[in-house]
Each structure stands twice: as structure tokens, then as C-alpha cells.
DSSP file (Angstrom, degrees, kcal/mol; ACC not computed):
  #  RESIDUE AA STRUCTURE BP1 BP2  ACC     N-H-->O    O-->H-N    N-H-->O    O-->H-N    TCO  KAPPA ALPHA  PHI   PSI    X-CA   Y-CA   Z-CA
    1    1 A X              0   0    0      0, 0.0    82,-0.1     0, 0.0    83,-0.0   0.000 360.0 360.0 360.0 131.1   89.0  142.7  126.2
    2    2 A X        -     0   0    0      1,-0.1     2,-0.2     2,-0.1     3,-0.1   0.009 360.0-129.6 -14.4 142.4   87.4  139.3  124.5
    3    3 A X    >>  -     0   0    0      0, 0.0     4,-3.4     0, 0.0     3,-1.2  -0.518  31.5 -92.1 -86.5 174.1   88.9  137.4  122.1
    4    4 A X  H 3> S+     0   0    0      1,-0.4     4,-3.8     2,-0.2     2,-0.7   0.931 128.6  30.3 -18.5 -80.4   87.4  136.3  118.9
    5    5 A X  H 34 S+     0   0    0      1,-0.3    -1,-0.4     2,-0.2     4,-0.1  -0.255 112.8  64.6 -82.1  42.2   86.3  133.3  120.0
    6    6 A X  H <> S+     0   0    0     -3,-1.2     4,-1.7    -2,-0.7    -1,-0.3   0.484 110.4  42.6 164.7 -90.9   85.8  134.5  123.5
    7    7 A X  H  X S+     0   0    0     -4,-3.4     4,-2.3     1,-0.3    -2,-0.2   0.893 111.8  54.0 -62.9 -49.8   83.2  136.8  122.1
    8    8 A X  H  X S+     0   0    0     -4,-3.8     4,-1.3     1,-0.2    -1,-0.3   0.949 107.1  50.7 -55.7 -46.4   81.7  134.2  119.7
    9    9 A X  H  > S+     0   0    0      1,-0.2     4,-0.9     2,-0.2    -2,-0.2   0.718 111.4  44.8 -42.3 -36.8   81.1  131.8  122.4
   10   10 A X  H  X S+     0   0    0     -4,-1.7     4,-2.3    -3,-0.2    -1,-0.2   0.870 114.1  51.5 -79.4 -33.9   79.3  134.2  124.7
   11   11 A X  H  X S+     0   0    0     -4,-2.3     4,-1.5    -3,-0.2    -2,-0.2   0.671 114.2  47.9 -74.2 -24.9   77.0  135.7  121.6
   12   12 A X  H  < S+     0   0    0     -4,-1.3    -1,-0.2    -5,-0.2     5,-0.2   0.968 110.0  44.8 -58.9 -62.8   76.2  132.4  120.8
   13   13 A X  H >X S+     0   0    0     -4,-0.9     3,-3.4     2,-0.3     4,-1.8   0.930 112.0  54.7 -54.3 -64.8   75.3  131.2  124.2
   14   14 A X  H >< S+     0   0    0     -4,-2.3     3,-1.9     1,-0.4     2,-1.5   0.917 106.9  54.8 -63.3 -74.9   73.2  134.5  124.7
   15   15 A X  T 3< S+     0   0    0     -4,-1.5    -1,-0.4     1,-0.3    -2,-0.3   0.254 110.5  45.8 -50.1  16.8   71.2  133.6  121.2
   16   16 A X  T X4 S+     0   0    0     -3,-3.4     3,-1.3    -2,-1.5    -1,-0.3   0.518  86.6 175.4-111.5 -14.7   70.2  130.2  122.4
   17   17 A X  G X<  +     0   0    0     -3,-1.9     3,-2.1    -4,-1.8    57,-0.3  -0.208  66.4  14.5  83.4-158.2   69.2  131.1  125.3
   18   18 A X  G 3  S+     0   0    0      1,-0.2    -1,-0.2    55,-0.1    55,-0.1   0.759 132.1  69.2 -22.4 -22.7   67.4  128.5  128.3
   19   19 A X  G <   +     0   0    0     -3,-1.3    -1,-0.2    -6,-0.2    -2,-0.2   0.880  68.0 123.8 -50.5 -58.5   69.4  126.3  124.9
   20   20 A X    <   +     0   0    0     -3,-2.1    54,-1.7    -7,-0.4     2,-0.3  -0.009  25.9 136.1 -46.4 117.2   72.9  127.0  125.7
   21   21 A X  B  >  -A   73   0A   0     52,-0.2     4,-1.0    36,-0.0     5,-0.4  -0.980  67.8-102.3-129.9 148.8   74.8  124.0  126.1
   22   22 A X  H >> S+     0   0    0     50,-0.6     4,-2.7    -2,-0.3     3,-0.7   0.838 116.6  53.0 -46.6 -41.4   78.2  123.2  124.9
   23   23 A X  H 3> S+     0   0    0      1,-0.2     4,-2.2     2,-0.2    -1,-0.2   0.910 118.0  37.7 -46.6 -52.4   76.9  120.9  121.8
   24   24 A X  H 3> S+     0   0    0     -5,-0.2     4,-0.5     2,-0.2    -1,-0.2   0.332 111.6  56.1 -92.7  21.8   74.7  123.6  120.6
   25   25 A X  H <X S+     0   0    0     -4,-1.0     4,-3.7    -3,-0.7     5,-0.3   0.783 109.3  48.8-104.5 -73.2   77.1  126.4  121.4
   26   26 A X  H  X S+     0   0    0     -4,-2.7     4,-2.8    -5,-0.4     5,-0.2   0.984 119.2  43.2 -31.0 -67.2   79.9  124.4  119.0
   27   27 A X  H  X S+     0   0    0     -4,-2.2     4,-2.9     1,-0.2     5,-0.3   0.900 105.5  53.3 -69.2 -33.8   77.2  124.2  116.4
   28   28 A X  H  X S+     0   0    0     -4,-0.5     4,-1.3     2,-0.2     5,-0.3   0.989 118.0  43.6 -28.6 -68.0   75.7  127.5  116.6
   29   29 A X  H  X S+     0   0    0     -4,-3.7     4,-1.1     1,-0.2     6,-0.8   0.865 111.6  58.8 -53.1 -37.5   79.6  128.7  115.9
   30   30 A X  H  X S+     0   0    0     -4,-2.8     4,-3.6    -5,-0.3    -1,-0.2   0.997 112.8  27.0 -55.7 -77.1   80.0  126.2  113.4
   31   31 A X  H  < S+     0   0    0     -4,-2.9    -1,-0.2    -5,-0.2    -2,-0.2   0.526 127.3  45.8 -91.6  16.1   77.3  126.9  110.7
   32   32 A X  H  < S+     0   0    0     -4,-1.3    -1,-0.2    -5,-0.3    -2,-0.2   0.875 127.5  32.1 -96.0 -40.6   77.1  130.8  111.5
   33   33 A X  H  < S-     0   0    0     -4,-1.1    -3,-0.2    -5,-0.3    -2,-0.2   0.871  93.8-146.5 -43.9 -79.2   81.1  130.9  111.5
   34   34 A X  S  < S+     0   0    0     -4,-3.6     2,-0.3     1,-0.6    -4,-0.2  -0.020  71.1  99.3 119.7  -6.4   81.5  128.2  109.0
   35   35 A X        -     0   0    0     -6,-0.8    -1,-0.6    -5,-0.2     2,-0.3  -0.759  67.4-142.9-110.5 157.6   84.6  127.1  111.0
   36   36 A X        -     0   0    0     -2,-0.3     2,-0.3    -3,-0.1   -10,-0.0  -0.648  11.0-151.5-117.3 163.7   84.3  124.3  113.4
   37   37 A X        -     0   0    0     -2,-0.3     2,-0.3     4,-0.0    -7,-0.0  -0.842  21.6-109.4-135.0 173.3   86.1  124.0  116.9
   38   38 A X     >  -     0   0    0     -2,-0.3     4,-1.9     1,-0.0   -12,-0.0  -0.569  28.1-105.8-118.9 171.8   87.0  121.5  118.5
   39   39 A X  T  4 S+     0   0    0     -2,-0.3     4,-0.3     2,-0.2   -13,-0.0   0.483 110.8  40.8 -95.4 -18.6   85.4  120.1  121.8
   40   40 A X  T  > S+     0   0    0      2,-0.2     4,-4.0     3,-0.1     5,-0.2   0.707 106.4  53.2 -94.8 -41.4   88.1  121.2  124.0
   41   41 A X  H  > S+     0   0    0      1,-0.2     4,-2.7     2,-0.1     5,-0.3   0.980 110.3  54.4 -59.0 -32.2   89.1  124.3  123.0
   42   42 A X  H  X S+     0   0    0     -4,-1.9     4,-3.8     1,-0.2    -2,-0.2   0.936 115.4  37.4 -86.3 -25.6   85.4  125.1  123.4
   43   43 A X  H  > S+     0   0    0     -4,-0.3     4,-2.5     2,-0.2    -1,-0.2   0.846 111.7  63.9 -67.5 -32.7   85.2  123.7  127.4
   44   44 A X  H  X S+     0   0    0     -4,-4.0     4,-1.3     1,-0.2    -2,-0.2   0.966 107.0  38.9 -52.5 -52.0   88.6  125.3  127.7
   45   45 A X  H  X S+     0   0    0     -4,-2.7     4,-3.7    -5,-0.2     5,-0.5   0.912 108.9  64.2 -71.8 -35.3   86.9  128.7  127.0
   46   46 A X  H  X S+     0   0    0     -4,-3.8     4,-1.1    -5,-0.3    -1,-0.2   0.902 106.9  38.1 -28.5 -52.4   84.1  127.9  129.0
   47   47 A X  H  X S+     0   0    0     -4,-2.5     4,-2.2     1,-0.2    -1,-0.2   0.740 108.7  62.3 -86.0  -9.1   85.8  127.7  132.0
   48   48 A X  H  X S+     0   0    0     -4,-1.3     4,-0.9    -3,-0.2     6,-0.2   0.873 117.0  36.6 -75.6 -42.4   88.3  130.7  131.2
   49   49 A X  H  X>S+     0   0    0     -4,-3.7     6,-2.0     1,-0.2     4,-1.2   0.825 105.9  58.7 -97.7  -0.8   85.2  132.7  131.2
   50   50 A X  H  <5S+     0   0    0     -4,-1.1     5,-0.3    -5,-0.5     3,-0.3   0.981 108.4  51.9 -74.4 -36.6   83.4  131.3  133.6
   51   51 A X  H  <5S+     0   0    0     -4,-2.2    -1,-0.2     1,-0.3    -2,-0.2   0.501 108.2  51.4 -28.3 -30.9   86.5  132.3  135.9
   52   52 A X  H  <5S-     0   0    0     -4,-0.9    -1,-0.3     3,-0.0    -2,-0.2   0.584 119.5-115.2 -86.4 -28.5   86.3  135.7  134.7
   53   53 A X  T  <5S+     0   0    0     -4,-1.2    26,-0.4    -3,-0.3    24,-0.4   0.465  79.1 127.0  93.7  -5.0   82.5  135.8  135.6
   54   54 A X  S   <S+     0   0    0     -5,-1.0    23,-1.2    -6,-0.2     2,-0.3   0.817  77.3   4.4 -47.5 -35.9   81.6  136.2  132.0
   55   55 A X  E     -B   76   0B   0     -6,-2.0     2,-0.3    -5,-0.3    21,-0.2  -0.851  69.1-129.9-146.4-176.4   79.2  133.4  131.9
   56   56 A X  E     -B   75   0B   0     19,-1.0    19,-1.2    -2,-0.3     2,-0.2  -0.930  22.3-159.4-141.9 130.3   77.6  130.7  134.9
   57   57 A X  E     +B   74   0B   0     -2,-0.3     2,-0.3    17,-0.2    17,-0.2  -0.544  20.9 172.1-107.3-175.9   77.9  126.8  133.7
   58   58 A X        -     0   0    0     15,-1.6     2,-0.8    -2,-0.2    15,-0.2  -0.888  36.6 -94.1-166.2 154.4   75.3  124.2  135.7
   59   59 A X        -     0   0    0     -2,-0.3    13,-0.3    13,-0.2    15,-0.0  -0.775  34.3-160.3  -9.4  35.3   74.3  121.2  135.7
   60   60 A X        -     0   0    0     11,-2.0     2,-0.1    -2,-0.8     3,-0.1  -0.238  35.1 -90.4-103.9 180.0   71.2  120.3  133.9
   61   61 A X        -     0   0    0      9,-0.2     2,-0.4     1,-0.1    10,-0.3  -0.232  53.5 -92.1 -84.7 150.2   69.1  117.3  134.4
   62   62 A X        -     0   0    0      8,-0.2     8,-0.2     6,-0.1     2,-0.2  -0.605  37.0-147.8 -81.6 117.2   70.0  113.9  132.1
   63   63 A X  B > > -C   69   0C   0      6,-1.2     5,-2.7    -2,-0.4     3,-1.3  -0.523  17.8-132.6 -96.9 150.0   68.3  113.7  129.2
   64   64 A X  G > 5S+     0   0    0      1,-0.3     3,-2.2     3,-0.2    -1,-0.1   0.900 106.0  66.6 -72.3 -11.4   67.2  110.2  127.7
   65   65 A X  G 3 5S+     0   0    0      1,-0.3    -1,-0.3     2,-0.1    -3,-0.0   0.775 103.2  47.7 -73.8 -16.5   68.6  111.6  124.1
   66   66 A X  G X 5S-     0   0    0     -3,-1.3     3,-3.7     3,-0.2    -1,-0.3  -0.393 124.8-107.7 -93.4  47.8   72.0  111.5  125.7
   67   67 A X  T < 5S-     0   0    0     -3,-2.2    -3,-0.2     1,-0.3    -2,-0.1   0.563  76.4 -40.7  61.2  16.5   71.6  108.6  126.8
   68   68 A X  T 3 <S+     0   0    0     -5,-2.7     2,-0.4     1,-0.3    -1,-0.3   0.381 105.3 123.7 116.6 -15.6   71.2  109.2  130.2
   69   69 A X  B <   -C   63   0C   0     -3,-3.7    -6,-1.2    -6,-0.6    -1,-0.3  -0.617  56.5-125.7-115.3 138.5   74.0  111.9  130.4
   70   70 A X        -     0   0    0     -2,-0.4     2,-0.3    -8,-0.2    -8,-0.2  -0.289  23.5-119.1 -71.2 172.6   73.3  115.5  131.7
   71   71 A X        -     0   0    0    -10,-0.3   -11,-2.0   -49,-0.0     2,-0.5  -0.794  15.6-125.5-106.6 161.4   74.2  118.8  129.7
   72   72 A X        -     0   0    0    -13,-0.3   -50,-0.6    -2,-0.3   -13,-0.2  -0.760  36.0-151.2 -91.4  54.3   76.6  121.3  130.9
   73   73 A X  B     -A   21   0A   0     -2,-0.5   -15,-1.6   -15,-0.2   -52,-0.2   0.042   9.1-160.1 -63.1 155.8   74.3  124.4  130.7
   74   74 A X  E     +B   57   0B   0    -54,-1.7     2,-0.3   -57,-0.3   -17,-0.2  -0.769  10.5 179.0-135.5 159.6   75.8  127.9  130.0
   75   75 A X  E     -B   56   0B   0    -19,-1.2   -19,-1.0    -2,-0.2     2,-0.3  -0.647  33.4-122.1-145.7 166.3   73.9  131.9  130.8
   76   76 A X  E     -B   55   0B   0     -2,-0.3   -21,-0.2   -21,-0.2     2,-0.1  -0.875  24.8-141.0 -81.7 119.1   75.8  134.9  130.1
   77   77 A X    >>  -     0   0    0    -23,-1.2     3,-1.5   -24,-0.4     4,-1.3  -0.265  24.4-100.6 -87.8 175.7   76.1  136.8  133.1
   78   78 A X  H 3> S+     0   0    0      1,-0.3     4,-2.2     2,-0.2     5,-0.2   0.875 124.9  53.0 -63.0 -30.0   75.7  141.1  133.0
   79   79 A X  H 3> S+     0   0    0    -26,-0.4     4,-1.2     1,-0.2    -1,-0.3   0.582 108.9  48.9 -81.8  -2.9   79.4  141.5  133.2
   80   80 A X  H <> S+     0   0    0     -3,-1.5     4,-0.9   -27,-0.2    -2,-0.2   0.602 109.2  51.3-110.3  -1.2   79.6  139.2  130.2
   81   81 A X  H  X S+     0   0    0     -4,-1.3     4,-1.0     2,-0.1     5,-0.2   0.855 114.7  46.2 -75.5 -52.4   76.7  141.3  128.0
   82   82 A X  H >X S+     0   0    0     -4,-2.2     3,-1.9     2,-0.2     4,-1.5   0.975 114.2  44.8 -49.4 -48.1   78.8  144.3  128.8
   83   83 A X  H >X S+     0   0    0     -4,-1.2     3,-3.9     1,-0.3     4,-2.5   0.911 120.1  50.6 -52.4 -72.8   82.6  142.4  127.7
   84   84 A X  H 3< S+     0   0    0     -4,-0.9    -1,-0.3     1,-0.3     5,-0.3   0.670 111.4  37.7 -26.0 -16.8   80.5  141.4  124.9
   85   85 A X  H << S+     0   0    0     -3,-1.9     4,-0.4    -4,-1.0    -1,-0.3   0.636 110.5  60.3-125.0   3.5   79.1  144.5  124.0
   86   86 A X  H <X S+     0   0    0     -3,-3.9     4,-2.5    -4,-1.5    -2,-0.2   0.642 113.2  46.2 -87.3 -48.5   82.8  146.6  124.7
   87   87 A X  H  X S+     0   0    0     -4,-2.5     4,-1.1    -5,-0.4     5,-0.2   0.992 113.0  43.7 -58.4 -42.9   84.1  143.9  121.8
   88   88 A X  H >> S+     0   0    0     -5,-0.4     3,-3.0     1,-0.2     4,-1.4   0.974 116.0  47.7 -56.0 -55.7   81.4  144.3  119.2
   89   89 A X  H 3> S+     0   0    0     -4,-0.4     4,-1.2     1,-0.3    -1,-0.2   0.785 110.8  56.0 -72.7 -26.4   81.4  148.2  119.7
   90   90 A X  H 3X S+     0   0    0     -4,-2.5     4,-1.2     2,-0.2    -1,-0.3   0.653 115.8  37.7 -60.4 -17.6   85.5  148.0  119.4
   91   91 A X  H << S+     0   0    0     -3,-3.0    -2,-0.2    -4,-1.1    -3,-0.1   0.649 108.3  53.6 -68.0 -51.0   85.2  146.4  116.2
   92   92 A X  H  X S+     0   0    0     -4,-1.4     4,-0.9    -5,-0.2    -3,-0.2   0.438 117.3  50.7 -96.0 -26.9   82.3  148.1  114.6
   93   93 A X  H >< S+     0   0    0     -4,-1.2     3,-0.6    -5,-0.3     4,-0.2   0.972 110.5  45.8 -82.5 -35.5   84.7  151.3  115.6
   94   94 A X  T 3< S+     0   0    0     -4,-1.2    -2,-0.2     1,-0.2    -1,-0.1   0.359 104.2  64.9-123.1  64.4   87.6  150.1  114.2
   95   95 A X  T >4 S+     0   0    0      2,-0.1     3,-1.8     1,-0.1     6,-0.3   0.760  76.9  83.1 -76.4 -47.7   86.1  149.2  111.3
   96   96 A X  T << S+     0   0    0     -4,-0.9     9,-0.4    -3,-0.6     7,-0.1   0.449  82.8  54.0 -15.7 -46.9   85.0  152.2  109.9
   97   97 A X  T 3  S+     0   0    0     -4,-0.2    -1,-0.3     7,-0.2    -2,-0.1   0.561  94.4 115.0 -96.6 -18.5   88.1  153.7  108.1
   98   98 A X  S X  S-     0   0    0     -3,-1.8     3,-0.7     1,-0.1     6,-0.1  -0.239  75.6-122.0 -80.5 152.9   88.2  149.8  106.0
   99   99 A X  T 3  S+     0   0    0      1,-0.2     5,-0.1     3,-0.0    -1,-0.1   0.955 111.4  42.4 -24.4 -71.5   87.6  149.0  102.3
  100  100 A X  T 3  S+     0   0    0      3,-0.1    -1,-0.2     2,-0.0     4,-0.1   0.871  80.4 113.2 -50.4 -33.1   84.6  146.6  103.1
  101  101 A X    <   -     0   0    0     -3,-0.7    -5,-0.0    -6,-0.3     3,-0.0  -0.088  65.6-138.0 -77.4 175.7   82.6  148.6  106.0
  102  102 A X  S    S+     0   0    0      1,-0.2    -1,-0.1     0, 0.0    -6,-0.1   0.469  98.9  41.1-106.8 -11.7   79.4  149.4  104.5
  103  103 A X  S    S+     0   0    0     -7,-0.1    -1,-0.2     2,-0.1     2,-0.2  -0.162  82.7 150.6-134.1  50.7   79.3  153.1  106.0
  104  104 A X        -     0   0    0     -5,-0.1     2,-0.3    -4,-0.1    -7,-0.2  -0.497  51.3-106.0 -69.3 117.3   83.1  153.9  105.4
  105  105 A X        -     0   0    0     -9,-0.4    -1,-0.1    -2,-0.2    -2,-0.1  -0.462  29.1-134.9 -69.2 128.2   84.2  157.7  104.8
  106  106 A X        -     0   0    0     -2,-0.3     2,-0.6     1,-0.1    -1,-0.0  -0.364   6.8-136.6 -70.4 160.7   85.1  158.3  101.3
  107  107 A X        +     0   0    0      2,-0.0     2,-0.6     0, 0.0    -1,-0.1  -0.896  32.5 173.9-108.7 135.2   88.3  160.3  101.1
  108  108 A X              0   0    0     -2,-0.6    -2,-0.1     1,-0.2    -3,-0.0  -0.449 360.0 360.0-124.6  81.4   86.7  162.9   98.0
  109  109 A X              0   0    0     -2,-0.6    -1,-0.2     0, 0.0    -2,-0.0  -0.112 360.0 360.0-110.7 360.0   89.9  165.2   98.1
């Protein structure tokens, strides 16, 4: 199973889309999250799931807004929509029985 951040990093990635690169991956996580990461842990997880087969990094071509310097483009591969979508749905189950969830069984004995 994903971790946390395991799972945020690939749901990100997958909402930016053709986007996904490690700068806008951090910041995606950042203001949806509100917590910030740091630049290693987030390459660290890159490559942990790219190992797994979770996601495909590349190449992309050097752009003159970075000076010259290429991005490190990211996909989510199919076995990483499925990990991804085995966490959410582990979550959202056990979630259910807590205070907060929004569709939470009352106990009415």
C-alpha cells in the first residue's frame, strides 16, 4: 500500500497532467496540503515509485524559463492509478465509523 505522501505525489502528478514536473508537483502539494516538502524528500519519492512502476520520469526538453535547464517530467503509470485508487478507497472505508466523516452511522440505541 501507498503512503501518505506516496499517494499525494502520484494524485498530484495525475491532476497536472502533460504539467507534471517536480516544481509543480511540490507546489500543487504545497497549497492543496498547506504543508510544504522539501525538494529531496520529493525526488526521493519519485524514484521509490518510479522503482515500483508507479509512475515514468523523462526528460523534457530545456526551457529558456529555467534558464536553459530541462524539467524532470512525471506520468502515472496504470499500476499507479490502481495503488492510488486501492489507498483512497482504504481510507474513505476506514473512515466511515469516525466523528468527522460526513456519512458516518449514527449509533441511535
Amino acid at each position: 500500500m501507498l503512503g501518505e505522501f506516496e499517494y499525494l505525489l502520484i494524485t498530484a502528478a495525475a491532476g497536472l497532467g502533460d504539467e507534471a514536473y517536480g516544481a509543480a508537483i511540490r507546489q500543487e502539494i504545497a497549497v492543496t496540503t498547506g504543508r510544504n516538502c522539501s525538494i529531496g524528500a520529493l525526488y526521493t519519492t519519485i524514484d521509490r515509485l518510479e522503482t515500483k512502476g508507479l509512475i515514468k520520469t523523462w526528460m523534457g526538453p530545456a526551457t529558456a524559463e529555467r534558464g536553459g535547464r530541462a524539467k524532470r517530467m512525471v506520468r502515472v503509470t496504470a499500476k499507479g492509478v490502481h495503488a492510488a485508487q486501492d489507498f483512497y478507497n482504504a481510507v474513505t472505508r476506514v473512515s466511515r465509523g469516525a466523528s468527522w466523516a460526513v456519512n458516518r452511522k449514527e449509533n441511535l440505541s
